[in-house]
C-alpha positions in Angstrom: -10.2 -36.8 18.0 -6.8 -36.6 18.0 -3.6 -35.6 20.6 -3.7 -32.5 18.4 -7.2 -31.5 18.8 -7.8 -28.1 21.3 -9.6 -28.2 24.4 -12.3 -25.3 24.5 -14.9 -24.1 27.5 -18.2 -23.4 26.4 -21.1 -21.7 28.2 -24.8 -23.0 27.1 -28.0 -22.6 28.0 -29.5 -25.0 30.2 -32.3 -26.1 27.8 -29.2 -26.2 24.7 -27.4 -28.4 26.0 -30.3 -30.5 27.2 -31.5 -30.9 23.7 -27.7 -31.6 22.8 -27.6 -34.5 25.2 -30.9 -36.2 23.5 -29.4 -35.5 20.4 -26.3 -37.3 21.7 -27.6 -40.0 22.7 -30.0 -40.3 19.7 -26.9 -40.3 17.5 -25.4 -42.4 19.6 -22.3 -40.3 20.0 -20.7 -38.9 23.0 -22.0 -34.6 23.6 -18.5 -33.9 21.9 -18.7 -35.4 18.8 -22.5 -34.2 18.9 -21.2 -30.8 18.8 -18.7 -31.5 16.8 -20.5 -32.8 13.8 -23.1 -30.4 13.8 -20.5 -27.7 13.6 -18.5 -28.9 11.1 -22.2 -29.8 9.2 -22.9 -26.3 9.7 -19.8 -25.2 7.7 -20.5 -27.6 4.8 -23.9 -26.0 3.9 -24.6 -23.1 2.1 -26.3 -20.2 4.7 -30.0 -20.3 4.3 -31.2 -18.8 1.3 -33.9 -15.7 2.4 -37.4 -17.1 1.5 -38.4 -15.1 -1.9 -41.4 -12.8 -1.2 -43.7 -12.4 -4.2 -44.9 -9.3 -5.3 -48.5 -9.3 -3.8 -46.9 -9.6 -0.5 -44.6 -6.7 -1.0 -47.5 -4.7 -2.3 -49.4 -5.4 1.0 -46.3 -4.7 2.9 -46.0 -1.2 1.5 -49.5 -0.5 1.9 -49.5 -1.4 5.6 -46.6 0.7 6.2 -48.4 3.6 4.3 -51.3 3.3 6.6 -49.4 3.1 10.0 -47.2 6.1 8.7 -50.2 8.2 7.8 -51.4 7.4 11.4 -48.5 8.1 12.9 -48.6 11.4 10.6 -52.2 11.8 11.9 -51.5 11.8 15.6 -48.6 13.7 15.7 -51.0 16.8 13.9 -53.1 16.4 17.0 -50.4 17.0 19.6 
């Protein structure tokens, strides 16, 4: 870090920065520099990719949502 660098406030959730602080000290790094690096590491790696669904999974998808349409379809008649 550098004269240059920007100070920033951050709110975090108790139990975050709790697991930041064992990652810290894991890493052997201060909580800044924790943060720091997994931000930047964040930037460096492509987003995750969506896990590809194959087609008997769709097929079962579509089904169930036929069946809790035509239930839906089937309760409203009653009303």
């Amino acid at each position: 870090m550098t004269s240059d660098d920007l100070q920033t406030n951050l709110r975090l959730p108790a139990a975050l920065k709790a697991k930041l602080q064992r990652a810290a000290e894991t890493n052997k790094r201060s909580m800044n520099a924790e943060v720091v690096a997994r931000l930047d590491d964040s930037f460096d790696s492509p987003p995750a990719a969506a896990t590809p669904v194959d087609d008997r999974t769709l097929d079962l998808f579509a089904e169930k949502v036929g069946q809790v349409l035509d239930e839906r379809d089937k309760r409203r008649a009653k009303r």
